[in-house]
N, C-alpha and C positions, 0 to 999 in steps of 0.2 A: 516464327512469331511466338511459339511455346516456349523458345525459352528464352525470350526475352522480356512476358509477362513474369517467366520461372527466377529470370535474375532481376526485376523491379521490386518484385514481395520480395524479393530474399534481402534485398538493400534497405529496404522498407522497413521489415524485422530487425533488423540490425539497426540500426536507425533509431527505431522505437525503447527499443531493449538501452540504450545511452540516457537516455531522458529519467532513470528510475536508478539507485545508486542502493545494492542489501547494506544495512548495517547493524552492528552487535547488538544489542540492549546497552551495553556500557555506551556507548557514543550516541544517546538517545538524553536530551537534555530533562532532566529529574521530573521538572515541570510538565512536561510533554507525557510522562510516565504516568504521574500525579492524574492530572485532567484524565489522562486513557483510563484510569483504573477507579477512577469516581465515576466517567461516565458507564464501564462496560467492567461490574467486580466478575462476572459471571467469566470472561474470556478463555480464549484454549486457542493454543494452536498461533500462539500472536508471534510476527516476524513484521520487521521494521523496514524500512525503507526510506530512503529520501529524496521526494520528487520535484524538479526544480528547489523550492526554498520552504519546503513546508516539509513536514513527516507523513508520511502515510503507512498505517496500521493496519495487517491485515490478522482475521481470527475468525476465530468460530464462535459466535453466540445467537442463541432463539430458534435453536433446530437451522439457521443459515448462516452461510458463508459471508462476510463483510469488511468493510475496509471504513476505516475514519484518515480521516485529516486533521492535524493540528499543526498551528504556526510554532516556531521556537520558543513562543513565550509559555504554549499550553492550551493556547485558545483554540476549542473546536472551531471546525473550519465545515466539513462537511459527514455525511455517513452513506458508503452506499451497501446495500444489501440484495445478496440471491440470493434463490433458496440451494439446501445441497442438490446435487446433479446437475445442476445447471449449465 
């Protein structure tokens, strides 16, 4: 029974990890960049992502850890934030 729970997460994982694609800063359309950096000048630590059809940002700003969203065109989409250690 253990490791059948032990191969469901591990599929599960793997699984999850497909749905989120790293990408460069170059392959981050200007716009998207543009938006990210009027809303957040303060950022550190930013690495790019792209989830299903949108961008997702993550970085460090406000003493926390956070991620935005923006569509291809630039438009915020969402923000989430923890705090650090979380």
């Amino acid at each position: 029974m253990k490791k059948l729970v032990v191969m469901l997460s591990a599929c599960l994982l793997i699984g999850l990890a497909g749905f989120t694609q790293k990408l460069a800063a170059e392959k981050v359309p200007a716009a998207v960049k543009q938006s990210f950096n009027q809303k957040y000048p303060g950022a550190t630590n930013v690495k790019y992502e792209m989830e299903d059809n949108d961008f997702e940002i993550s970085f460090r700003a406000e003493a926390s850890v956070m991620s935005a969203n923006f569509d291809k065109t630039g438009k915020w989409l969402e923000t989430e934030k923890r705090q650090r250690g979380v």
